[in-house]
C-alpha positions in Angstrom: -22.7 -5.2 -73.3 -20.3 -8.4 -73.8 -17.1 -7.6 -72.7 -16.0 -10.4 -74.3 -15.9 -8.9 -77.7 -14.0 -6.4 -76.5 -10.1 -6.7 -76.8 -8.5 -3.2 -75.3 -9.6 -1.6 -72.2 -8.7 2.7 -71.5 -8.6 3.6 -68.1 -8.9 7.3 -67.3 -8.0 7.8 -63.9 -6.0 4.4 -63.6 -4.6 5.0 -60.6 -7.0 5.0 -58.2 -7.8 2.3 -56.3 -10.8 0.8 -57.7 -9.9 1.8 -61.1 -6.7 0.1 -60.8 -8.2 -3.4 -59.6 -10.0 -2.8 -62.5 -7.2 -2.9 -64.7 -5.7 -5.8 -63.2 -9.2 -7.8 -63.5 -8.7 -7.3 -67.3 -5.3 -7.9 -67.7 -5.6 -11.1 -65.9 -8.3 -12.1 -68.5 -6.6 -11.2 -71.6 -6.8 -7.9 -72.3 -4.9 -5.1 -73.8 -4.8 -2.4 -70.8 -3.6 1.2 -70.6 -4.4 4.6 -69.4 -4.0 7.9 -67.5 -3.4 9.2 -64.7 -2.5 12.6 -63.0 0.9 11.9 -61.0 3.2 8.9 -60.7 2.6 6.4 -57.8 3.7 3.1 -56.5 0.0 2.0 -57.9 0.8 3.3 -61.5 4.1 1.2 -61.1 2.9 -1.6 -60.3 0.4 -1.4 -63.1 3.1 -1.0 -65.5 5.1 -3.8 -64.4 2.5 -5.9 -65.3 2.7 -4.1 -68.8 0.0 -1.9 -69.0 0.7 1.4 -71.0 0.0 4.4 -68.2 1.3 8.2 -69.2 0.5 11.4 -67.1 -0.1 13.9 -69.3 -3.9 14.2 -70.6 -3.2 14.4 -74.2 -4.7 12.1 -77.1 -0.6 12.2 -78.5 -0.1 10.2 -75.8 -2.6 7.4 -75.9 -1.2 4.0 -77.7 -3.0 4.3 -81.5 -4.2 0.8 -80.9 -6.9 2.5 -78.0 -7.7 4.7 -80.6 -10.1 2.1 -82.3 -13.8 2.7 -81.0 -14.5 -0.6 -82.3 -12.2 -2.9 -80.1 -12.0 -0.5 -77.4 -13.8 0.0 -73.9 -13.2 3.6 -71.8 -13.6 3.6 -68.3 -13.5 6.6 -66.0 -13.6 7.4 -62.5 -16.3 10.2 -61.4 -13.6 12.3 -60.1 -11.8 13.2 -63.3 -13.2 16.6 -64.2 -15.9 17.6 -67.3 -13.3 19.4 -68.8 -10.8 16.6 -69.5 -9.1 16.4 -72.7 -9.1 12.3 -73.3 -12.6 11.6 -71.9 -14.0 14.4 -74.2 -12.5 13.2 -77.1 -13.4 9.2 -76.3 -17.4 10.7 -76.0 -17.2 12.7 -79.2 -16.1 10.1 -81.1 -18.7 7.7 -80.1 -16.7 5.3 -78.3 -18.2 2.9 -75.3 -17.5 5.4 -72.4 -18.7 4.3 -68.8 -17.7 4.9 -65.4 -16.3 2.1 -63.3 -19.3 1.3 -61.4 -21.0 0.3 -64.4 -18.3 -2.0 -65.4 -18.8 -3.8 -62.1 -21.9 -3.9 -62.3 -21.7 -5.3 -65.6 -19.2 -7.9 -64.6 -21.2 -9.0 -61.2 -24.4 -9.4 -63.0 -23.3 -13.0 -64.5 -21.8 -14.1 -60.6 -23.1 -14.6 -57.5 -22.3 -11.2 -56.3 -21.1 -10.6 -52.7 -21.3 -6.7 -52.0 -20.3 -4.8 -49.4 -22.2 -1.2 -48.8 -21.6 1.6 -45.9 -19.9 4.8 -45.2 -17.2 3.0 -43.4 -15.7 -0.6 -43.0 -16.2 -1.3 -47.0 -12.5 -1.6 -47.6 -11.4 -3.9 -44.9 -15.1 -5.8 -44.4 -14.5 -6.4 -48.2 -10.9 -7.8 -48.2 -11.9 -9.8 -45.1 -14.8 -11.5 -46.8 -12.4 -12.0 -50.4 -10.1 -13.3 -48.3 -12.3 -16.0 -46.0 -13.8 -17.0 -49.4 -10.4 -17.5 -51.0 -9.4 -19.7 -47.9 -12.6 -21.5 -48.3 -11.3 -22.1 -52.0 -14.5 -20.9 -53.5 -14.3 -19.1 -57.3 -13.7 -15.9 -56.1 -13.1 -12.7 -57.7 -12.7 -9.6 -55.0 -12.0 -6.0 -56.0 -10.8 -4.3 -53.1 -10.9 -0.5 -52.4 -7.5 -1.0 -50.7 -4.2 -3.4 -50.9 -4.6 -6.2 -49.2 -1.8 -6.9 -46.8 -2.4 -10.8 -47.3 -2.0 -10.6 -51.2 0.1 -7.4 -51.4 -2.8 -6.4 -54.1 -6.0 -5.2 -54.8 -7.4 -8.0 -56.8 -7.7 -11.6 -55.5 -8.7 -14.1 -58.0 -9.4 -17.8 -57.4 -12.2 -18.3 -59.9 -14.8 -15.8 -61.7 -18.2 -17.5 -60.5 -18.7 -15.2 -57.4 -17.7 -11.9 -57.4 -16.6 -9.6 -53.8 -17.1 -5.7 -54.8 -17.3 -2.5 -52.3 -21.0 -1.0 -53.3 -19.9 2.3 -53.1 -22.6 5.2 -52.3 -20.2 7.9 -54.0 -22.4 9.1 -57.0 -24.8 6.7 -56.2 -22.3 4.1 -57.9 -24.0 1.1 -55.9 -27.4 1.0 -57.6 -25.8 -0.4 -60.9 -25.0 -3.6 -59.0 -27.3 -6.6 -58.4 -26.2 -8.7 -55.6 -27.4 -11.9 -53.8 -25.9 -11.3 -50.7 -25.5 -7.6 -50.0 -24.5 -5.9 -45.8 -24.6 -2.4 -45.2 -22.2 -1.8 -42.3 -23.4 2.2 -41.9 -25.2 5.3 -43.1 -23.3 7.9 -41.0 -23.9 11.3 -43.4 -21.1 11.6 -45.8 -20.6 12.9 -49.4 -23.1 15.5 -48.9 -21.1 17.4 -51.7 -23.3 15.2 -53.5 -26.4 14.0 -51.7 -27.2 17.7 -50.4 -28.5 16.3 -47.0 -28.3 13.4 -44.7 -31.9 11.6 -45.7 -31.0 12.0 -49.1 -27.8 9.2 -48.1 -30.0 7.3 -46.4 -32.3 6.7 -48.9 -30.1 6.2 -52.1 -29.3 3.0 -49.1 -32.4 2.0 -49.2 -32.2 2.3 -52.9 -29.5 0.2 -52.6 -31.2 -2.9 -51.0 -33.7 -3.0 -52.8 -31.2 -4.0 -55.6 -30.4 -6.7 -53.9 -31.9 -10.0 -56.0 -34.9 -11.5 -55.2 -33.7 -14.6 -53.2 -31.0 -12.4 -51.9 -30.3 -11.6 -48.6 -29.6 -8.2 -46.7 -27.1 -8.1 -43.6 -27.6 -4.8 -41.6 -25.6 -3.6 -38.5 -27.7 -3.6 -35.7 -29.2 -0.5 -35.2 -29.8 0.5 -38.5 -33.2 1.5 -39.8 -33.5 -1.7 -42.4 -35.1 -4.8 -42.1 -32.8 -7.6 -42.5 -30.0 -10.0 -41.3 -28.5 -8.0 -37.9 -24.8 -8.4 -37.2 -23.3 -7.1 -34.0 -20.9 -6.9 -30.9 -22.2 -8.9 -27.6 -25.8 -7.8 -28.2 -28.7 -10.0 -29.4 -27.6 -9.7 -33.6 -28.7 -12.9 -35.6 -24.5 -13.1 -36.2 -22.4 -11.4 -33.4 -19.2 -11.5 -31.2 -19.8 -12.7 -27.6 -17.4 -13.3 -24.8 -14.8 -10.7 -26.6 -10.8 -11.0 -24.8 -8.0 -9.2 -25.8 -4.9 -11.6 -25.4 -1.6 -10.8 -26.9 -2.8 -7.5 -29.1 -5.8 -10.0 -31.1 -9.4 -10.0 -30.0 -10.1 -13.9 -28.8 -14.1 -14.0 -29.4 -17.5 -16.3 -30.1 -19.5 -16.2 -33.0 -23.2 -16.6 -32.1 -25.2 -17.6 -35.4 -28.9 -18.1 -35.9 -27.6 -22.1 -36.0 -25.8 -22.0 -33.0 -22.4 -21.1 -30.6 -19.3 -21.1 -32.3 -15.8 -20.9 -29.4 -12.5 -19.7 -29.8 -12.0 -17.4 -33.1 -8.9 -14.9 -33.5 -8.5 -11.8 -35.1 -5.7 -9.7 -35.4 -6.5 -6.1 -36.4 -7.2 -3.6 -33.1 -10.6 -1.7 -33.1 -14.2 -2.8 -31.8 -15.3 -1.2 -35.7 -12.7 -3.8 -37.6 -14.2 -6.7 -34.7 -17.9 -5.6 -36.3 -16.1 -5.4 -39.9 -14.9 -9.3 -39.3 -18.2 -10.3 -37.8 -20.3 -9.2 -40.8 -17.6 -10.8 -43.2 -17.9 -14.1 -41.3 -22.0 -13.8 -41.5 -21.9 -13.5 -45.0 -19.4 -16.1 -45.8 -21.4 -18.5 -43.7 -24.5 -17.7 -46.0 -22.8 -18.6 -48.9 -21.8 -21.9 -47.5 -18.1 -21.7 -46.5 -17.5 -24.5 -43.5 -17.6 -22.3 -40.4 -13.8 -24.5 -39.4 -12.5 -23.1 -42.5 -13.4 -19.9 -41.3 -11.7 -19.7 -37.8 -8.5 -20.6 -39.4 -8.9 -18.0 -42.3 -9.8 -15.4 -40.2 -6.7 -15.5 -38.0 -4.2 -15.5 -40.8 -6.0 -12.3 -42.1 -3.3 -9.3 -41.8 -5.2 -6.1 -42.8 -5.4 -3.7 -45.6 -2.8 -1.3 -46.2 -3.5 2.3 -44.6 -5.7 0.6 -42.3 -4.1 0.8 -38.6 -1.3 -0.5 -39.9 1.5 -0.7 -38.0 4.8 0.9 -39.3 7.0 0.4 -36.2 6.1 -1.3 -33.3 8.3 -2.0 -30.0 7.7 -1.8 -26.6 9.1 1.7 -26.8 7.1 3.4 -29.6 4.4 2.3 -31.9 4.2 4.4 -35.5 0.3 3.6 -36.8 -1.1 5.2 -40.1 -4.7 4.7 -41.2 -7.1 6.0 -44.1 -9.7 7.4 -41.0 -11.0 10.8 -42.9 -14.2 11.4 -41.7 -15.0 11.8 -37.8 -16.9 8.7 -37.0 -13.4 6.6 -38.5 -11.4 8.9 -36.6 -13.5 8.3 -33.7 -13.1 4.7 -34.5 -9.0 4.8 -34.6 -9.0 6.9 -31.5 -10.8 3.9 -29.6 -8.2 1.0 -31.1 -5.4 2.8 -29.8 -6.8 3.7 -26.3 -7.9 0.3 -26.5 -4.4 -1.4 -27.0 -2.2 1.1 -25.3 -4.3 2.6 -22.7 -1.6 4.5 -21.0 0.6 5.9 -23.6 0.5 9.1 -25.0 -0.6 9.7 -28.6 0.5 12.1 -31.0 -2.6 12.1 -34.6 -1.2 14.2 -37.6 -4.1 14.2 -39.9 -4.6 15.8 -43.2 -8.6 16.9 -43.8 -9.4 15.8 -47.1 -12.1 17.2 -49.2 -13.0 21.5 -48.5 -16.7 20.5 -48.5 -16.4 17.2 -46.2 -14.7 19.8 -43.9 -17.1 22.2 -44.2 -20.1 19.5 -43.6 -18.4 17.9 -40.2 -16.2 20.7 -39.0 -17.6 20.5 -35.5 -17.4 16.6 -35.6 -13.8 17.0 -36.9 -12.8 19.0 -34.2 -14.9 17.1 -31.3 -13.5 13.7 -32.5 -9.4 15.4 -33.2 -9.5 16.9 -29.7 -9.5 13.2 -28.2 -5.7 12.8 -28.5 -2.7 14.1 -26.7 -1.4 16.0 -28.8 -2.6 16.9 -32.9 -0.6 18.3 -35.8 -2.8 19.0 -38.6 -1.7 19.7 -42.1 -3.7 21.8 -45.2 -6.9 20.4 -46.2 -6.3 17.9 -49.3 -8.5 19.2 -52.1 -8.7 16.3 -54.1 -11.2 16.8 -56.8 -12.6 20.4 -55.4 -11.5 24.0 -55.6 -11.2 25.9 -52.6 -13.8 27.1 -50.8 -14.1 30.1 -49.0 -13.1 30.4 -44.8 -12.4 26.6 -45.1 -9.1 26.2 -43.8 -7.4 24.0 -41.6 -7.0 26.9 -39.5 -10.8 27.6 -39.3 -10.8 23.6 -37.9 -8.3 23.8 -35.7 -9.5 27.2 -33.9 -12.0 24.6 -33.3 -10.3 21.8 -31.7 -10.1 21.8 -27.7 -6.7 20.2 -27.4 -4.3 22.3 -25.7 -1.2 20.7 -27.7 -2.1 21.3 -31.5 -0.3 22.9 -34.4 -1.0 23.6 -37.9 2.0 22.5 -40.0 3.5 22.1 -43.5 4.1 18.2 -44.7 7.8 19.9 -45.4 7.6 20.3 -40.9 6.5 16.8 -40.2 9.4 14.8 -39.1 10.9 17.5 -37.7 7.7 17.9 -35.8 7.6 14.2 -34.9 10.9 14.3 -33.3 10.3 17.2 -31.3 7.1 14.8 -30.0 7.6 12.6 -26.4 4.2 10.7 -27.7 4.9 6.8 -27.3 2.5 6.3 -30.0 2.3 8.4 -33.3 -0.5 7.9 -35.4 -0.8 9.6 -39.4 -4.6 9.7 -40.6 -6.2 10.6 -43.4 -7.2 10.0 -46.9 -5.2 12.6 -48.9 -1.6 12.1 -49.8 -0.2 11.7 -46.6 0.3 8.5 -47.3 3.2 8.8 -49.5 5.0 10.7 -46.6 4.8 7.3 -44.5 7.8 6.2 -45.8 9.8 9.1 -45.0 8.4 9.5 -41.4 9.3 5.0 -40.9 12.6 5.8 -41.9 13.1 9.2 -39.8 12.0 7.6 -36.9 13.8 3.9 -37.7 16.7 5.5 -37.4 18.5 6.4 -33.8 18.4 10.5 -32.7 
């Protein structure tokens, strides 16, 4: 397919994420761009400040006539708009080009040297690290992040269209429409099993995955894994890891030992020993592609984060407010040891927000073993996203579960209130779900003085 004979581009499903840096790909290149989405959000806003055409009803009435034209016009959709939807239905039927957003990517990192970033956690912020050390490297970058960037307040940097950055997603399989030279897989902890059934089925579409990768490529693996290829780790014997590791000031002071030698003094900001392994891969793989590893250092300490990932809302000596993406047990597990990590003796209160019936269902006992770390836990309903209920899964069936004396099950409309009621030094909001639009409310609640 040339895209470039292609003038208008209809997103279905605009709104997520990766749809939306999508959309902001082909506006940046020309494009006529518009499309759906379910609800309102500051994502869709942003989208339509740049002048793309985005309505929230699912309704060929409301779709510009222009997109209406199967000759000039390109649909993309996300997996997780239903069969039964209205606009994709009609775009099929009426023989337009219809393909999911992996596809696109695909299609667009096929012409690039392709950077991409595979695992069931660490994609988001290993792949806005790596964009970002290659954009501070002033190489041709294009990165499509599965998250805003806290350094470019988007989720699209652009600095050039010869090498592409992409998350290799294993959702749907996704990942093995791309084709990249340099390719990591940072883990294959069993997720998604809504779709994969069981565990080795994961692990193999990964193995799938590598062998994508093009011939001259190269494959980074964490250490550990069971894959032959470039190992990345943390103070262990990896072809690229993080020796000598200090915590001074809140930012992880480290080495960088690489198959060509000792590298002293690197910063990085963001708490965690997984975001440390998440830097340490990015740096591997920028290295590969030939960034100057002084270049590096310096754009690896101006690196601020991704949105939703341990970001800080408030922080004072008093009280610290943290909210972060984590919605499966090994990231929860993963946030638990940042914070314990950087405040060692203060007590935490998690709110989290289960997302997905069957993800619950799958790691219920993991949920629970990895919740009843903290202090104290309010949890809220599970977040359905793109299922329907399932039966005896309930947040209540999970939190019967969890082994932490000081737990309740609450309603988001109870969740200040709840805060305040809370001595916990540190308060920390997790999940994937929309309890991310409450942030806001809770920063504000707790800005202001009892």
């Amino acid at each position: 397919m040339n895209l470039s004979t292609i003038n208008n581009v209809y997103f279905i499903g605009i709104g997520g994420i990766g749809m939306s840096a999508l959309a902001r790909y082909f506006v940046t290149n020309g494009k006529q761009v518009a499309g759906y989405d379910k609800t309102p959000t500051t994502i869709t806003k942003s989208l339509e400040d740049l002048g793309v055409l985005v309505h929230f009803e699912d309704s060929i009435n409301h779709i510009n006539p222009e997109f209406l034209n199967s000759e000039t016009t390109l649909v993309v959709y996300t997996p997780a708009i239903p069969k039964n939807h209205s606009e994709l239905n009609y775009f099929i039927d009426h023989k337009f080009k219809v393909l999911k957003r992996s596809a696109i990517l695909g299609e667009i990192t096929r012409q690039t040297t392709c950077l991409a970033v595979a695992g069931t956690h660490g994609k988001t912020t290993t792949t806005s690290i790596l964009g970002h050390l290659l954009n501070e490297c002033n190489a041709p970058v294009t990165a499509f992040l599965g998250g805003i960037s806290e350094n470019y307040n988007s989720n699209l940097i652009i600095n050039g269209t010869e090498v592409t950055v992409v998350e290799a997603d294993e959702f749907d399989r996704s990942f093995l429409t791309l084709s990249p030279d340099l390719a990591c897989i940072t883990s294959m902890d069993a997720d998604h099993l809504d779709i994969y059934g069981d565990a080795s089925e994961l692990i193999k579409s990964f193995k799938d995955f590598a062998k994508c990768i093009k011939p001259n490529g190269k494959l980074f693996v964490k250490n550990g894994l069971p894959l032959d290829g470039v190992t990345y780790g943390i103070e262990d014997d990896s072809d690229y890891s993080a020796q000598s590791v200090k915590i001074e000031n809140g930012s992880y002071v480290f080495d960088v030992k690489t198959p060509n030698g000792l590298y002293k003094d690197f910063k990085f900001n963001l708490p965690g020993r997984h975001n440390l392994s998440n830097a340490i891969i990015a740096l591997a793989m920028a290295v590969e592609y030939g960034c100057p590893i002084s270049h590096l250092a310096k754009g690896l300490a101006s690196y601020k984060g991704v949105k939703r990932r341990f970001t800080y809302q408030i922080k004072t000596d008093e009280f610290v407010f943290i909210d972060d993406y984590a919605h499966h047990p090994e990231e929860i597990k993963a946030v638990h040891q940042a914070v314990r990590e950087m405040y060692p003796n203060k007590k935490v209160l998690a709110i989290f927000q289960p997302h997905l019936f069957s993800r619950t269902r799958d790691f219920v006992d993991d949920f629970a073993e990895s919740l009843s770390k903290f202090d104290d836990l309010l949890l809220l309903d599970i977040y359905p996203a793109r299922e329907m209920p399932i039966e005896g899964v309930t947040s209540k069936w999970l939190i019967d579960k969890i082994k932490n004396s000081n737990k309740k099950l609450i309603q988001k409309s109870e969740l200040i209130e709840e805060i305040k009621k809370s001595d916990a030094q540190v308060v920390l909001t997790i999940g994937a779900g929309d309890i991310g639009e409450e942030v806001k409310y809770i920063k504000e609640a707790l800005s202001v003085p009892n």
